[in-house]
C-alpha positions in Angstrom: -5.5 -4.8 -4.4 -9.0 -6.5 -3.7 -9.9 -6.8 -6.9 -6.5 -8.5 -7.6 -6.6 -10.9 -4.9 -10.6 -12.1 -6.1 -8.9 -12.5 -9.6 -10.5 -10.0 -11.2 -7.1 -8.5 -13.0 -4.0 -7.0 -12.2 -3.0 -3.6 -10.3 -0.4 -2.0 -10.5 0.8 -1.1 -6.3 4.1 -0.5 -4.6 6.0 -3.1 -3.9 5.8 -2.5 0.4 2.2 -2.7 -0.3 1.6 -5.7 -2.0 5.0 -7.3 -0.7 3.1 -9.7 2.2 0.7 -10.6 -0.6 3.3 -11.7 -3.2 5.4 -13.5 -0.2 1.9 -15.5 0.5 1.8 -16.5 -3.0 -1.5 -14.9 -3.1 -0.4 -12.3 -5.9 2.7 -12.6 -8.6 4.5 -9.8 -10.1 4.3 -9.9 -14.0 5.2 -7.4 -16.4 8.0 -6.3 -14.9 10.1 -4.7 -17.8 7.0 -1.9 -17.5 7.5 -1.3 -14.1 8.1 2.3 -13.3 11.4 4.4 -12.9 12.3 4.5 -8.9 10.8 8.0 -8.0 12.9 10.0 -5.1 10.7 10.6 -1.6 10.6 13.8 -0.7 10.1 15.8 3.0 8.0 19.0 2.9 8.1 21.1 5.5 8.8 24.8 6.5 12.2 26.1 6.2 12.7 27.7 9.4 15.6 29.2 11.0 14.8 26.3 14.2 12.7 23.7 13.4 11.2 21.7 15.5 13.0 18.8 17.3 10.0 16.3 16.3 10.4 17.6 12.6 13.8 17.1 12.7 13.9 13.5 14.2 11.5 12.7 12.0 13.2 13.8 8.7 16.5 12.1 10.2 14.7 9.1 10.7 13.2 9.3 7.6 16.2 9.6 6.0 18.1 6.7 7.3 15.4 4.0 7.8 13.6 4.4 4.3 16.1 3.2 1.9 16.6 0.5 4.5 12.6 -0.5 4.7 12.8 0.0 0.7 15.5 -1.6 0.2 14.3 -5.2 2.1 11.4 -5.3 0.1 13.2 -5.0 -3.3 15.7 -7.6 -1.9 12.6 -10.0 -0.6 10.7 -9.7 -3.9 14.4 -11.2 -5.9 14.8 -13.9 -3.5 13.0 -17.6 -4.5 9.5 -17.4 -3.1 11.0 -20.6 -0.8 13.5 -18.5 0.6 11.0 -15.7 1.6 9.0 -17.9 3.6 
């Protein structure tokens, strides 16, 4: 994203990452009929018969806050720039 910000090209970054940059003005999306398919996030971790309750609270959380957190961004990023800020 450095390089993008000192004008040296374009990047291609997720959209929570460059998000705050693109609601500055400082970046712009372009190209967006190339952007890629939304991929599914996955959790990893060992199936066990009782897993811990940290794993578990995590996952949960995981699971509910994420499309939310996701979600906002994609919502921010189709409002007017004016609207954002």
């Amino acid at each position: 994203v450095d390089a993008a910000l000192a004008g040296m090209g374009i990047c291609q970054l997720p959209e929570f990452y460059v998000l705050p940059y693109i609601c500055a003005g400082e970046l712009v999306p372009i190209l967006a009929e190339f952007a890629p398919e939304e991929e599914p996030v996955w959790a990893v971790y060992p199936q066990r018969r009782h897993l811990l309750p940290k794993i578990s609270r995590l996952v949960e959380a995981l699971r509910v806050e994420l499309p939310i957190a996701l979600g906002s961004s994609r919502d921010m990023l189709d409002m007017p720039r004016q609207a954002i800020e």
